[in-house]
Steps between C-alpha positions, in 0.01 A plus 500: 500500500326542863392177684184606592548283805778712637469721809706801509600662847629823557727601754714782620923347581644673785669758320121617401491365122195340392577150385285225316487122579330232351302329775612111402356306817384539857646219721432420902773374701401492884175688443694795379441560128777644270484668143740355194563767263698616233568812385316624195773707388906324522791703610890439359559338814200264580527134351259370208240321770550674801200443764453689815331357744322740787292495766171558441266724796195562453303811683129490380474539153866578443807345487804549542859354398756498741925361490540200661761620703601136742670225330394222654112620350636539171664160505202357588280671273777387199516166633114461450536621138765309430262197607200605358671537157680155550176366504378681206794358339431124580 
């Protein structure tokens, strides 16, 4: 069953495969916006709910993902999540 809700991206990974995400949420932290996904397709190795969380650029009318490569940015980034879903929570 498709949730017709559900926005697929497509991607290429740095070894040049094309990979599928499920778009779950957009999110601004410090006026930069970042993309939760999960992939539509699990590998052996990735856990049940994995999320990845990525920057999200835009250029015009496209976008485009990109690694969050400094820690500090991703710990604030999950620290907001971890917050926002706290409150969902309560």
């Amino acid at each position: 069953m498709t949730n017709k809700n559900e926005q697929i991206i497509e991607t290429v990974d740095e070894q040049g495969n094309k990979v599928s995400f499920e778009l779950l949420d957009i999110v601004t932290v410090e006026d930069i916006e970042y993309a939760l996904l999960i992939p539509v397709e699990k590998s052996e190795d990735e856990e049940e709910n994995e999320v990845l969380v990525m920057r999200l650029k835009k250029d015009g009318e496209d976008f485009t993902f990109e690694a969050i490569e400094d820690d500090d940015e991703f710990d604030k980034v999950a620290q907001y999540i971890e917050e926002v879903e706290d409150e969902i929570d309560d």
